[in-house]
ROZA-703444 format. One record per residue: residue in one letter; z, y, x of N, C-alpha, C in turn; residue number from 1. Coordinates in Angstrom, 3 decimals, m for minus. Each point is the difference from the previous one (the first is absolute). Example, Ala and Ser with C-alpha at 12.3 -4.5 7.8 and 13.67 -1.06 7.14 Angstrom:
<rs>
residu:nup:nnorth:neast:caup:canorth:caeast:cup:cnorth:ceast:num
A:7.800:m5.690:13.190:0.000:1.190:m0.890:0.000:1.200:0.900:1 $
S:m0.720:1.050:m0.350:0.060:1.190:0.820:0.730:1.090:m0.770:2 $
</rs>
This chain:
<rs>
residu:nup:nnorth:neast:caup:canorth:caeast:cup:cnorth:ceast:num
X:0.000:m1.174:0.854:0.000:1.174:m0.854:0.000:1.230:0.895:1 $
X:m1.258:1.217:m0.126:0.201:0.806:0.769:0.621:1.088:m0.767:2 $
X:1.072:0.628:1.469:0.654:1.391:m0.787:m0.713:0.750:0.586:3 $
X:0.361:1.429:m1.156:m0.631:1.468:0.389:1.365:0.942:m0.380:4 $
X:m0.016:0.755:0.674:1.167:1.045:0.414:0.523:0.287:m1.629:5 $
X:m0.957:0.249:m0.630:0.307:0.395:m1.546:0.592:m1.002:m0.915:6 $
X:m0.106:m1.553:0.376:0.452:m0.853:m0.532:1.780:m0.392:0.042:7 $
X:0.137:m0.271:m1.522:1.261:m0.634:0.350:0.614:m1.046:m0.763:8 $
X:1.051:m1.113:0.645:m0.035:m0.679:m0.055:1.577:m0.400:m0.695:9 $
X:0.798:m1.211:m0.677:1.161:m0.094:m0.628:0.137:m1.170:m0.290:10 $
X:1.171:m0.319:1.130:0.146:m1.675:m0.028:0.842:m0.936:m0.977:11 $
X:m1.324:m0.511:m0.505:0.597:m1.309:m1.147:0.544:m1.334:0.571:12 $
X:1.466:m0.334:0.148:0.130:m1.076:0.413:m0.567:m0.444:1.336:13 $
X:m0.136:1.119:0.789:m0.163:0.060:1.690:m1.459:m0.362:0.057:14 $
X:m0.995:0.774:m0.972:m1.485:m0.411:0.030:0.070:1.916:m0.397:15 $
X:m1.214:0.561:1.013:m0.361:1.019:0.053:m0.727:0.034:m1.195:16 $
X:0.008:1.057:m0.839:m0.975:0.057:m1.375:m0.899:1.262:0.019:17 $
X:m0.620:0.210:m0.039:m0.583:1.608:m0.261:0.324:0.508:m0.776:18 $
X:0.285:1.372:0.085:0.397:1.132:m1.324:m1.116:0.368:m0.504:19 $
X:m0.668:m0.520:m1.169:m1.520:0.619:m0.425:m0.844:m0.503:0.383:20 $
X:m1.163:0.580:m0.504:m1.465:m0.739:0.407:m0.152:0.232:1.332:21 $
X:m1.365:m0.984:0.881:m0.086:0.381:1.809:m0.831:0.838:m0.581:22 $
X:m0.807:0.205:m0.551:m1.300:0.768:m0.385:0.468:1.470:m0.133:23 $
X:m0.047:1.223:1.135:0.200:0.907:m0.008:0.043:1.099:m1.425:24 $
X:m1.589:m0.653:m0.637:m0.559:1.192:m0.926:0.760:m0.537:m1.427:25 $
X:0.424:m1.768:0.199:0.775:m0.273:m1.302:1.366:0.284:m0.285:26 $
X:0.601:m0.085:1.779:1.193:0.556:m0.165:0.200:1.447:m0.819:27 $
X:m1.185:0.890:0.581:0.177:1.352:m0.659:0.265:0.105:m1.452:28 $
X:m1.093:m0.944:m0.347:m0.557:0.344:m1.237:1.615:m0.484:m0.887:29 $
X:0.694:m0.808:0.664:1.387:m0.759:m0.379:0.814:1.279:m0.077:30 $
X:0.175:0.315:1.421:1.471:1.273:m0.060:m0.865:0.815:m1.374:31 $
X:m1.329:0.592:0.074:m0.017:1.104:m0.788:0.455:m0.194:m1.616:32 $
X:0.160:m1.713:0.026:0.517:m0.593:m1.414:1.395:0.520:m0.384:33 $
X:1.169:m0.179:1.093:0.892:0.548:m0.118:0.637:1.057:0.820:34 $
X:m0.392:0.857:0.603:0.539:1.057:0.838:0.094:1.039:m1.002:35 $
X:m0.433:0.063:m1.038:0.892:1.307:m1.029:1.380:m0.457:m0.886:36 $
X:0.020:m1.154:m0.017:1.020:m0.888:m0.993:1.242:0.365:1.342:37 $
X:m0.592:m0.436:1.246:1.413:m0.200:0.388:0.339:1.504:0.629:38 $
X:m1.420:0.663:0.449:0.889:1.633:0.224:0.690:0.658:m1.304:39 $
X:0.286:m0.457:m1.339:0.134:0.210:m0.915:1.365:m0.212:m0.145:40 $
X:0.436:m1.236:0.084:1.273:m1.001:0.396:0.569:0.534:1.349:41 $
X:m0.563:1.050:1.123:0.901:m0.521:1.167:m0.339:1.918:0.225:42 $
X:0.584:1.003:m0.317:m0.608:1.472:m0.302:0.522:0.356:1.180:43 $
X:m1.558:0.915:1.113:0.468:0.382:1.142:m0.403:m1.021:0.999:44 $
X:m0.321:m1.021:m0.593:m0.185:m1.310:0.860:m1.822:m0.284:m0.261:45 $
X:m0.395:m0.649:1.038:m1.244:m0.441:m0.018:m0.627:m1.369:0.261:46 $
X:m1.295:m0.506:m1.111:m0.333:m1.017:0.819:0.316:m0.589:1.665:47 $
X:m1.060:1.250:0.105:0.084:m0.283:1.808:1.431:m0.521:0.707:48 $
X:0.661:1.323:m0.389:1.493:m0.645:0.064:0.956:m0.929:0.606:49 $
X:m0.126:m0.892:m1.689:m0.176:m1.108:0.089:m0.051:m0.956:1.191:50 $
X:m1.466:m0.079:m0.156:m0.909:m0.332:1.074:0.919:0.032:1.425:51 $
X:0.373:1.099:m0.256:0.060:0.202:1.911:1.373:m0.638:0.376:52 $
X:0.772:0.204:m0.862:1.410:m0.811:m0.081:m0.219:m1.006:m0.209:53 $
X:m1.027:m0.915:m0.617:0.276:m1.621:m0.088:m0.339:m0.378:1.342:54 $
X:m0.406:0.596:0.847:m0.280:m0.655:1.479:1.471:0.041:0.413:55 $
X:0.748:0.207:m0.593:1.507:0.320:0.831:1.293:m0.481:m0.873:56 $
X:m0.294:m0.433:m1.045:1.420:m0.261:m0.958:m0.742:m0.948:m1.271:57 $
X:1.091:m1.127:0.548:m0.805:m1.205:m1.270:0.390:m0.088:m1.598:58 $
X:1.193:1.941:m0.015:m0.392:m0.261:m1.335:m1.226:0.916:m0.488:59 $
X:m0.114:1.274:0.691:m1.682:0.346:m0.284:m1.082:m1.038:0.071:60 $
X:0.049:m0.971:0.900:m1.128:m1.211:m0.363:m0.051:m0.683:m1.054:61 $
X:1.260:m0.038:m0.517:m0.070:m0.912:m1.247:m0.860:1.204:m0.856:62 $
X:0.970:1.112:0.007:m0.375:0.516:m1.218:m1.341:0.591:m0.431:63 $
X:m0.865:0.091:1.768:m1.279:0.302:0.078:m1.048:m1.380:m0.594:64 $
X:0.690:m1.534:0.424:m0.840:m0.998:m0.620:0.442:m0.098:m1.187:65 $
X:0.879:0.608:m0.818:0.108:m0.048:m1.496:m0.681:1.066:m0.742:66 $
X:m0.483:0.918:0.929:m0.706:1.336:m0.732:m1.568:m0.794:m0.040:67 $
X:m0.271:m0.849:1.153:m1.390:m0.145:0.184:0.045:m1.734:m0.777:68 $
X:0.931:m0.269:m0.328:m0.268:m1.271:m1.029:m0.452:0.440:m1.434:69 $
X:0.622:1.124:m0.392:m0.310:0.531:m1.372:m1.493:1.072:0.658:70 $
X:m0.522:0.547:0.830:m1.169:0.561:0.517:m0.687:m1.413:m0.638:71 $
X:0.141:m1.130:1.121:m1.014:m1.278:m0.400:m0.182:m0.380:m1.334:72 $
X:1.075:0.449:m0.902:m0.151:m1.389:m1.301:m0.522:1.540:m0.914:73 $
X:0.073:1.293:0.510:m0.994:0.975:m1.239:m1.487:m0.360:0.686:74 $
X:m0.501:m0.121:1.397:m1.096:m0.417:0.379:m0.372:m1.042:m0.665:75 $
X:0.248:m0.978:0.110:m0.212:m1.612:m0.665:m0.107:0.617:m1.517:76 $
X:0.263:0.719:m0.751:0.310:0.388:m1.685:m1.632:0.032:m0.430:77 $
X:m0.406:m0.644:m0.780:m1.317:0.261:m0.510:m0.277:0.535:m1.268:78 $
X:m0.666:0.796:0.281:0.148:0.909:m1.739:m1.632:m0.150:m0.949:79 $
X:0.684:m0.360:m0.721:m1.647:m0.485:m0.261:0.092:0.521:m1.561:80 $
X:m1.094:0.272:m0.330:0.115:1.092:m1.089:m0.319:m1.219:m1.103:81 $
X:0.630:0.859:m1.312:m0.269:m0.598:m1.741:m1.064:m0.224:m0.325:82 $
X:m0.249:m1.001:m0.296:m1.099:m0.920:m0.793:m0.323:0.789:m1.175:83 $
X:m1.100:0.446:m0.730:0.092:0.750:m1.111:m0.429:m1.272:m0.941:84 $
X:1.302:0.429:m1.234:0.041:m1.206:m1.196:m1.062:0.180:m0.785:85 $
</rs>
């Protein structure tokens, strides 16, 4: 598995996991899912933030792979429009 400086990582049961997609442009497209919810929730505080503290404190990691678990499962959400009766 290759790392890149921007990547990060949060160990399950002593197995390195990735925080988010590897895919740079999906990760984005992920934070931009929730980076207003949680600057919303955390006032004064920022995505980036975040970010920069989970390289340093494993409860910002958690709470950064719990922001980007709910990022993944509105990505995964398929909206598919009404059938007209």
């Amino acid at each position: 598995m290759a790392s890149r400086a921007e990547d990060l990582f949060i160990a399950v049961s002593g197995i390195a996991v990735r925080i988010g997609p590897a895919d740079l442009r999906e990760r984005a497209r992920h934070e931009a899912l929730v980076r207003g919810d949680y600057e919303r929730c955390h006032p004064g505080e920022t995505f980036d933030d975040l970010k920069r503290r989970a390289r340093f404190s494993k409860e910002d990691r958690g709470l950064l792979c719990d922001w980007m678990t709910l990022a993944a499962r509105r990505a995964s959400a398929v909206v598919r429009p009404r059938m007209a009766a």
